[in-house]
Kinemage of the C-alpha trace (Angstrom):
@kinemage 1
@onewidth
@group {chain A} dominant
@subgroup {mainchain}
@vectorlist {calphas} color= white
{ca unk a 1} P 13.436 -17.022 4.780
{ca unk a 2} L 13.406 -18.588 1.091
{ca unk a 3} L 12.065 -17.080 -1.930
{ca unk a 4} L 8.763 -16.829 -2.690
{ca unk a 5} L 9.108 -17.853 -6.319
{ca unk a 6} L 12.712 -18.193 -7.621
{ca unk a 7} L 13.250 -16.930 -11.441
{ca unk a 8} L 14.673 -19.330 -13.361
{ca unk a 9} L 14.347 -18.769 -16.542
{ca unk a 10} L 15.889 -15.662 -18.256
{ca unk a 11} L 12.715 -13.216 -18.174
{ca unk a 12} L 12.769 -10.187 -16.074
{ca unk a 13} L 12.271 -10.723 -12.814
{ca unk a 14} L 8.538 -9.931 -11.636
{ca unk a 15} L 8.791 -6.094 -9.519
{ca unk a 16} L 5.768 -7.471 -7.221
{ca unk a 17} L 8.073 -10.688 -6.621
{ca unk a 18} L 10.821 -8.180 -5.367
{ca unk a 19} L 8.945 -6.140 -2.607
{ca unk a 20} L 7.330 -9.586 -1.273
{ca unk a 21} L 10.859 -10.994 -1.352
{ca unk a 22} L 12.063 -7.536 0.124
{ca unk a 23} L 14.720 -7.782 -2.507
{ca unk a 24} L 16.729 -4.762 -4.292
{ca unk a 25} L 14.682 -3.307 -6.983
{ca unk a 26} L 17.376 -2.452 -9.303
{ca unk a 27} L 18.573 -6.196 -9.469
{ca unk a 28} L 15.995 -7.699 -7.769
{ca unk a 29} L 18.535 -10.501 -6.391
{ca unk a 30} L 19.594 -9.153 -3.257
{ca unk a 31} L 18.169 -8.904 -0.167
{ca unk a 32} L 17.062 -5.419 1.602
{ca unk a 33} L 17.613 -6.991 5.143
{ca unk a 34} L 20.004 -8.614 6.559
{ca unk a 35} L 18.100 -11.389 9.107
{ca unk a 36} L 14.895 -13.173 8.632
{ca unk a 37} L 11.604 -10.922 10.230
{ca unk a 38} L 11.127 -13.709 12.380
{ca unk a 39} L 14.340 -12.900 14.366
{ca unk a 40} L 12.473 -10.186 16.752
{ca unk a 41} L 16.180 -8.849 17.841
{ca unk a 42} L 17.247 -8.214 14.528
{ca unk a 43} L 14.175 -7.408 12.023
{ca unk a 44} L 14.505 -4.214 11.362
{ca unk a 45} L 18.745 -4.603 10.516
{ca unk a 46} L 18.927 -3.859 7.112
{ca unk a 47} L 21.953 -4.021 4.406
{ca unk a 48} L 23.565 -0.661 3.627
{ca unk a 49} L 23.914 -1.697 0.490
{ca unk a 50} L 22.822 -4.627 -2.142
{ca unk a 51} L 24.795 -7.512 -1.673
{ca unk a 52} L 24.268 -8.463 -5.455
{ca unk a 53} L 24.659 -4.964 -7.049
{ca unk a 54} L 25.933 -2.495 -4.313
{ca unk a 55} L 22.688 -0.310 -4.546
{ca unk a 56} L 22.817 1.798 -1.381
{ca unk a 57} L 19.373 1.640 -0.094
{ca unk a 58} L 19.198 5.132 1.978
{ca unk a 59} L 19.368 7.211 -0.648
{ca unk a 60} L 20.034 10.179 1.879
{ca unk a 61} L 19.822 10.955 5.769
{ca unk a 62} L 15.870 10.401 6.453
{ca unk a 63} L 14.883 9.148 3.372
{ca unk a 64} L 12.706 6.272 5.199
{ca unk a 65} L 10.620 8.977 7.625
{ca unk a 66} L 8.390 8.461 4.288
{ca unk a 67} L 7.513 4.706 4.848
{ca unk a 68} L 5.717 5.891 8.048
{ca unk a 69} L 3.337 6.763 5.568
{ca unk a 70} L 2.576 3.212 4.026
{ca unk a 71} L 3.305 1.657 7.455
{ca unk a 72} L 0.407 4.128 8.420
{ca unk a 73} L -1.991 2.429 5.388
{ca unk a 74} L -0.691 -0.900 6.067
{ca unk a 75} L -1.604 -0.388 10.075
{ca unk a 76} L -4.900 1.095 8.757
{ca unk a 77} L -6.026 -2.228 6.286
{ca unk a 78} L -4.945 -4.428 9.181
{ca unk a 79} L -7.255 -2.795 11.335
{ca unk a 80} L -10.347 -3.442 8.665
{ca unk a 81} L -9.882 -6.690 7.973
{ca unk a 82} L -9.476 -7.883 11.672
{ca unk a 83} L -12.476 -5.822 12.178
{ca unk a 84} L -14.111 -7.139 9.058
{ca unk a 85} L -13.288 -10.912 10.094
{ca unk a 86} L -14.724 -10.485 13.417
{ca unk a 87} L -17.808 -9.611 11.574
{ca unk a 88} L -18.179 -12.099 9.618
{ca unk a 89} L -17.049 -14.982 11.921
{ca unk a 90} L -19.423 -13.495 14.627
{ca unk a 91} L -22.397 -13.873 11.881
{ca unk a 92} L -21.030 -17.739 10.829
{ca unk a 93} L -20.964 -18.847 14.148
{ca unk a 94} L -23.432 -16.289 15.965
{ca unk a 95} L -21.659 -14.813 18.652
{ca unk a 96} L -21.720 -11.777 20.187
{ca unk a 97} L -19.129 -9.120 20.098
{ca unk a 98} L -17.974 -6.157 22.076
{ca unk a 99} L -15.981 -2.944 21.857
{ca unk a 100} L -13.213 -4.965 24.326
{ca unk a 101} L -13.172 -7.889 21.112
{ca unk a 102} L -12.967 -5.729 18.447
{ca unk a 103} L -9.673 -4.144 20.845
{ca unk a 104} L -8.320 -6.309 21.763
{ca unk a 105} L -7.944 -8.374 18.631
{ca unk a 106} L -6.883 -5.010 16.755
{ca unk a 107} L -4.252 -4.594 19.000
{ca unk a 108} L -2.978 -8.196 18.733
{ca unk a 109} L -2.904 -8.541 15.227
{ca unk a 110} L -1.187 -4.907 15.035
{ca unk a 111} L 1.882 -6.433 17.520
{ca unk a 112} L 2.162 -9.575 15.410
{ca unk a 113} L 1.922 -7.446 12.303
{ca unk a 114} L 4.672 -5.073 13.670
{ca unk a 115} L 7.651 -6.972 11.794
{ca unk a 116} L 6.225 -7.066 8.554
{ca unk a 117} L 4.703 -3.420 8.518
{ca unk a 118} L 7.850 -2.078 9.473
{ca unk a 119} L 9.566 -4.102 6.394
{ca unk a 120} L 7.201 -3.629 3.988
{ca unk a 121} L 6.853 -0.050 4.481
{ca unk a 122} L 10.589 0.714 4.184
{ca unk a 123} L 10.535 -1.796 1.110
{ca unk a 124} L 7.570 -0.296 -0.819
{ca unk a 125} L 9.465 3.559 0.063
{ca unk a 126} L 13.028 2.042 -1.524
{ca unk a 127} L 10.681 0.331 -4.580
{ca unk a 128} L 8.407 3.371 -5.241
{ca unk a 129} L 10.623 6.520 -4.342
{ca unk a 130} L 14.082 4.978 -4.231
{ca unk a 131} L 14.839 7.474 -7.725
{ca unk a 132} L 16.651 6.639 -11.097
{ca unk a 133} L 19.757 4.829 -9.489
{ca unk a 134} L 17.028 2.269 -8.154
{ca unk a 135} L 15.306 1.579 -11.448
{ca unk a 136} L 15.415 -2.286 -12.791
{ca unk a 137} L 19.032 -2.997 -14.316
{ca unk a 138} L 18.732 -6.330 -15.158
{ca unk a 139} L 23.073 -6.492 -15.495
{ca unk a 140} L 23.169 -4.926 -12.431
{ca unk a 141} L 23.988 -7.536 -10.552
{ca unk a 142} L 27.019 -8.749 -13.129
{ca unk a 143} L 28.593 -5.603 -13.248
{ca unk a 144} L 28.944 -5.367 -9.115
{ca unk a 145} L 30.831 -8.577 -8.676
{ca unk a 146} L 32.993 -7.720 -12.126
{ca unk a 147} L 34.422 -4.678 -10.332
């Protein structure tokens, strides 16, 4: 999957650009995972390390049981906005909806959404709790392939 927004001047590379690139946060240049979230075998395979700077992202045995806890709030805004958007749509186009609507739709968008949740969660934990060794190093990256 490319880049959201590549950096190519020499300013620091944007920290919000990194966890929606799901890219290292101490370089911000390499990649977290290893295939694209749209490969449903293999979206949850991620690096041991950074390729760029050699960060290793599990910082110890169970350090991502934590990301259950934004995969929880992610889960938890997905469910308001589907719910949200039927109510809205359903006063646009005045229809009526149901308990089995409001269901069913939650549960769709929540299987769709799986990929991504699962991701994001483990990328916001590595961004946000990933300690001093994870901390923006912008020669981070140099240093790795010098060695």
């Amino acid at each position: 999957m490319n880049q959201i927004v590549m950096n190519t001047n020499n300013q620091t590379p944007n920290k919000f650009l990194a966890i929606l690139n799901c890219q290292c946060p101490r370089c911000r240049e390499g990649k977290i995972f290893s295939h694209s979230a749209f490969n449903m075998g293999k979206f949850a395979k991620m690096n041991d390390r950074c390729p760029a700077c050699n960060l290793k992202f599990e910082k110890e045995p169970g350090f991502f049981v934590g990301a259950m806890y934004f995969g929880y709030a992610i889960s938890i805004a997905s469910f308001v906005s589907v719910a949200v958007a039927i109510v809205v749509l359903s006063t646009i186009f005045k229809f009526q909806t149901s308990t089995t609507l409001y269901v069913v739709s939650i549960i769709t968008a929540t299987l769709l959404l799986a990929p991504s949740n699962f991701r994001y969660s483990r990328v916001l934990m590595i961004h946000l709790f990933g300690g001093k060794q994870a901390e923006y190093d912008p020669n981070a990256a140099q240093i790795s392939t010098t060695h």
